[in-house]
C-alpha positions as CSV (number, residue, x, y, z in Angstrom):
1,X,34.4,8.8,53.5
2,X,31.9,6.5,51.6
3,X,33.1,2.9,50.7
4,X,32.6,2.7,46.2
5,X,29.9,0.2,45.2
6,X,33.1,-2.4,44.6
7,X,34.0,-1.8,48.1
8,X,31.0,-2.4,49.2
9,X,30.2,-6.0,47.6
10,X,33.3,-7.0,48.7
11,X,32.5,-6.4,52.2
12,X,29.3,-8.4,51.6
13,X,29.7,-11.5,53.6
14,X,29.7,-14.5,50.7
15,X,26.5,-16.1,51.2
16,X,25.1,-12.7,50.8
17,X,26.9,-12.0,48.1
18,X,25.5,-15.3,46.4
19,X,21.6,-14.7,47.4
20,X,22.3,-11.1,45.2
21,X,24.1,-13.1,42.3
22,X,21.1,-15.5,42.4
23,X,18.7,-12.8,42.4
24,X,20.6,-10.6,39.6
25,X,19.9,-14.0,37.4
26,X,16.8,-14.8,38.0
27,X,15.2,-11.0,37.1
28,X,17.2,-11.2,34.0
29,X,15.8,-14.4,32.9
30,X,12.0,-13.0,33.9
31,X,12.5,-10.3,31.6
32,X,14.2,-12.4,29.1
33,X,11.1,-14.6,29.0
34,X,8.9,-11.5,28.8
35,X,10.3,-9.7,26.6
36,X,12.3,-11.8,24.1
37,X,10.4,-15.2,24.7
38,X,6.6,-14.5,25.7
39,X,5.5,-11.2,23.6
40,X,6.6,-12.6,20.6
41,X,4.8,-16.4,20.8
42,X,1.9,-14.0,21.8
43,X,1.7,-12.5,18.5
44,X,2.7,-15.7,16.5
45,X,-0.5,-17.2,18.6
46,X,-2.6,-13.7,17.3
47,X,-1.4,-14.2,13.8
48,X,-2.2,-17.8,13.6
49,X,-6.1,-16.9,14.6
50,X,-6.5,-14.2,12.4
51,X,-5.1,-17.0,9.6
52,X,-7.3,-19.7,10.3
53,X,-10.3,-17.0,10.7
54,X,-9.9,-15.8,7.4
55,X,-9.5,-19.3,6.1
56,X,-12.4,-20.2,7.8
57,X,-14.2,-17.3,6.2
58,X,-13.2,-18.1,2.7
59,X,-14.0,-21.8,3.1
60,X,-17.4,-20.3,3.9
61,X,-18.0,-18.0,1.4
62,X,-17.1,-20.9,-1.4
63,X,-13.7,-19.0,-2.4
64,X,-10.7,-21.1,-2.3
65,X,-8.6,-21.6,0.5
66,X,-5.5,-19.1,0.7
67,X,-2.5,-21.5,0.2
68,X,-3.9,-23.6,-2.8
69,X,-4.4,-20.6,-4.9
70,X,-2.4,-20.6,-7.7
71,X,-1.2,-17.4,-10.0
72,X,-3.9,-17.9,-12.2
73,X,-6.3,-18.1,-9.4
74,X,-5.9,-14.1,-8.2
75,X,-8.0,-13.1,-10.5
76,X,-7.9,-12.0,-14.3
77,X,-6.6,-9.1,-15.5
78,X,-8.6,-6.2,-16.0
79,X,-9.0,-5.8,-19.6
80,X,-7.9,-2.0,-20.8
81,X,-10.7,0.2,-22.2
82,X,-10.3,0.9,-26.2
83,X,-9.0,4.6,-26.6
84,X,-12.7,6.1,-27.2
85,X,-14.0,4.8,-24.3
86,X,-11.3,5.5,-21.8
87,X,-11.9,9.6,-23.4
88,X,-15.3,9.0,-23.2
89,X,-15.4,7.9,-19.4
90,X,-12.9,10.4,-18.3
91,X,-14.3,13.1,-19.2
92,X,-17.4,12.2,-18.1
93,X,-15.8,11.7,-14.9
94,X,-14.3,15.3,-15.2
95,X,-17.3,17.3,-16.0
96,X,-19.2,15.3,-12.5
97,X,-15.8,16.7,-10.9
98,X,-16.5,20.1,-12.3
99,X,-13.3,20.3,-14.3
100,X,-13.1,21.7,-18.6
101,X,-11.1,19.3,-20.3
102,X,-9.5,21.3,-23.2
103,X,-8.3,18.4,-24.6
104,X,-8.3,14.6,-24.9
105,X,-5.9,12.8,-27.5
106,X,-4.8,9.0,-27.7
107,X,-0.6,8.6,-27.9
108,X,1.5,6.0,-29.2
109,X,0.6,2.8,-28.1
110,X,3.8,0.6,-27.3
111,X,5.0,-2.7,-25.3
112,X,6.1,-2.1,-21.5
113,X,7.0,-5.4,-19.7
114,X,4.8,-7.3,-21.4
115,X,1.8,-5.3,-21.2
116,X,0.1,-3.5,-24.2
117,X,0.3,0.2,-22.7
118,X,-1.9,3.0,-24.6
119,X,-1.3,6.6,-23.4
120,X,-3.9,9.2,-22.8
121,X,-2.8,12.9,-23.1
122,X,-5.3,15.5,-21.2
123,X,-5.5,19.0,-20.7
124,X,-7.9,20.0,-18.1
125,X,-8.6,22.8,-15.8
126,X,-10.3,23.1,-12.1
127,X,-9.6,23.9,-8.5
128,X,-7.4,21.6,-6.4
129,X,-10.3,19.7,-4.4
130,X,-12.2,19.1,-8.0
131,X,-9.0,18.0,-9.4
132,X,-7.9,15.4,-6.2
133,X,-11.7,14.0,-6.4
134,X,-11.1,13.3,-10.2
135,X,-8.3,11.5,-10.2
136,X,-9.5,9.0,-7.4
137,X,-12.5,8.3,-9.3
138,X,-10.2,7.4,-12.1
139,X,-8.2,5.3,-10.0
140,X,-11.4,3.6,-8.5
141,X,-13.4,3.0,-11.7
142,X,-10.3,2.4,-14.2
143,X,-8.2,-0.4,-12.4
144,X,-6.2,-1.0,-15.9
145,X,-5.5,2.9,-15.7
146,X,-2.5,4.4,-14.2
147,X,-1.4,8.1,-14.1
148,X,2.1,8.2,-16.3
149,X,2.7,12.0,-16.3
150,X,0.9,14.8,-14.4
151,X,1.6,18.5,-14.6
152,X,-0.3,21.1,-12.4
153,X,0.0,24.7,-12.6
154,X,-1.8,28.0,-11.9
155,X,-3.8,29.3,-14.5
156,X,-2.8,33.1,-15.6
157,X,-5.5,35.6,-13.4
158,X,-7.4,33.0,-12.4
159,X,-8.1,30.8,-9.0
160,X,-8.4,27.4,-11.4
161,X,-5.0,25.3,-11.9
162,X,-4.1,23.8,-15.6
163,X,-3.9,20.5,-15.5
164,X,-1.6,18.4,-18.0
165,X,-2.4,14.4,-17.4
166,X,-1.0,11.6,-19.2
167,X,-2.9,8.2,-18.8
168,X,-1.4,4.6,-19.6
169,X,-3.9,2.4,-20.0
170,X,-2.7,-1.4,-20.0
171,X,-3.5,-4.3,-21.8
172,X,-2.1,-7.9,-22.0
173,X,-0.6,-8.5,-25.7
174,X,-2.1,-10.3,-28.0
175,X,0.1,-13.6,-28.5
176,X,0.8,-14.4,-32.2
């Protein structure tokens, strides 16, 4: 019959026994350090030169340094385009994307977290790849643009897809 693992430490004379308590301590503090210690200081170490490159990299290109920017310093907000132009513009867009806008017509304009919002209702009509390439050129050249509502269906007897698109553009209010 085979002695159990107990049964055999215990048989271990004691300096033996000691040598493999020793050993049992010293792996689990070398893969303590590796793993819970070294790996991450590595990365802080990563993330600190990637930080002072980009700072270095701002300095250099005259914009101001990452930690003394201040709200106002991001950047202004993108003014909304009037009504007209935002049709204007889109369907432009549309008709490059080989979409038929049916229909273009300004909504209510109203007050959403303290942005002036301006809604756009479209109807438009296309295939799916037309209609995906449309509405990331509207969110590349209309950054004070955002989609609201959108509504996609298949057009009776037909391969196009009816397309029902509500646009908010936004504004900063006008303080009184």
């Amino acid at each position: 019959m085979k002695p159990g693992f107990q049964q055999a430490l215990a048989a271990l004379p004691a300096r033996q026994l000691n040598l493999l308590a020793i050993g049992i301590v010293a792996i689990a503090a070398a893969l303590a350090w590796t793993l819970a210690i070294r790996a991450p200081l590595a990365a802080m170490r990563l993330q600190q030169a990637q930080l002072n490159s980009l700072r270095s990299s701002a300095a250099g290109a005259g914009v101001a340094p990452l930690a003394a920017a201040a709200p106002a310093d991001l950047g202004a907000v993108p003014a909304a385009p009037a009504p007209l132009d935002l049709i204007a513009a889109v369907s432009a867009s549309a008709r490059d994307a080989g979409l038929v806008v049916a229909g273009a017509v300004p909504g209510p304009e109203r007050s959403v977290a303290g942005l002036r919002q301006q809604t756009l209702d479209i109807q438009a009509s296309g295939g799916y790849g037309a209609i995906l390439g449309w509405l990331d050129d509207i969110e590349a050249r209309q950054p004070a643009v955002g989609f609201t509502q959108l509504s996609l269906r298949p057009a009776p007897e037909e391969p196009r897809r009816l397309l029902q698109l509500q646009l908010g553009a936004y504004g900063t209010e006008a303080k009184r």
